[in-house]
Residue, then its C-alpha position, 0 to 999 in steps of 0.5 A: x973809432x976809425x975813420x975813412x982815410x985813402x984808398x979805404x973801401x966805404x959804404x956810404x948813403x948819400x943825396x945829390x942835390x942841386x944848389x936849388x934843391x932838386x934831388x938829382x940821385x940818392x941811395x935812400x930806399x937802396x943798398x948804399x954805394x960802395x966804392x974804392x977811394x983813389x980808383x978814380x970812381x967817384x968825383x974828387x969832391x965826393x970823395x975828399x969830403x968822405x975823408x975822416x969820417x967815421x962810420x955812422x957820422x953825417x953831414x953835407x957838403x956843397x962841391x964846386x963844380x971844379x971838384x965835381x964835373x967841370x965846367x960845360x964845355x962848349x967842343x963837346x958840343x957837335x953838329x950832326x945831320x938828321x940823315x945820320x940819325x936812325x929812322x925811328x928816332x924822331x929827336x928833341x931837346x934833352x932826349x938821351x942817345x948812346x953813341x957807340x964807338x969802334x971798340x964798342x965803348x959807348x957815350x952818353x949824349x944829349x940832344x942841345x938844339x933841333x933844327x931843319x936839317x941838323x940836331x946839335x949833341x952835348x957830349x958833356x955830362x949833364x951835371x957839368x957846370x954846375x955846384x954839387x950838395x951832398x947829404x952824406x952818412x958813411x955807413x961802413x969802411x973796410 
């Protein structure tokens, strides 16, 4: 029976828990996510746990936050004047904005901290900081 080794291309169901317990993203009721090892498209913890599965195997793994999004890191936080923000745009805390940059990338933010004159945004991604739970099955490797 084979089992899932770099560079493989798997299928895999997957829940992402909290340490706490909260779901914060799942395949069930979905395709299964496919990916590419050793493309850089899935946290390094999430894929090394994957490595020597076999099809059809389950199990969970609790992922560092080292080998998932790092730690919060505080120059990702920056000042920005409300003046700056679009009109329609009436900010709080934890809203999602999408900045875009001169070569049309866009980034994912956060809204940290509203004031009187200012809004604080958080650049980091909203799992960094904390350990990650995976419910894994590995349902096809190619």
């Amino acid at each position: 029976m084979s089992k899932v080794k770099a560079n493989d291309t798997v299928k895999v169901h997957y829940t992402g828990k909290l340490t706490n317990g909260q779901v914060f993203d799942t395949s069930a009721e979905r395709e299964p996510l496919q990916a590419q090892l050793g493309q850089g498209q899935l946290i390094p913890g999430f894929e090394n746990a994957l490595i020597d599965m076999a099809v059809n195997e389950k199990k969970t793994v609790t992922i560092a936050k080292a080998e998932a999004y790092g730690d919060v890191r505080t120059e990702l936080f920056q000042k920005v004047a409300k003046e700056e923000l679009p009109k329609e745009i009436t900010p709080e805390v934890g809203m999602g904005l999408v900045a875009s940059a001169p070569d049309g990338s866009q980034q994912q933010l956060r809204v940290a901290e509203v004031n009187e004159d200012h809004i604080v945004i958080d650049a980091n991604h909203p799992l960094a900081g904390q350990d990650l739970i995976f419910d894994l099955e590995v349902v096809g490797i190619n």
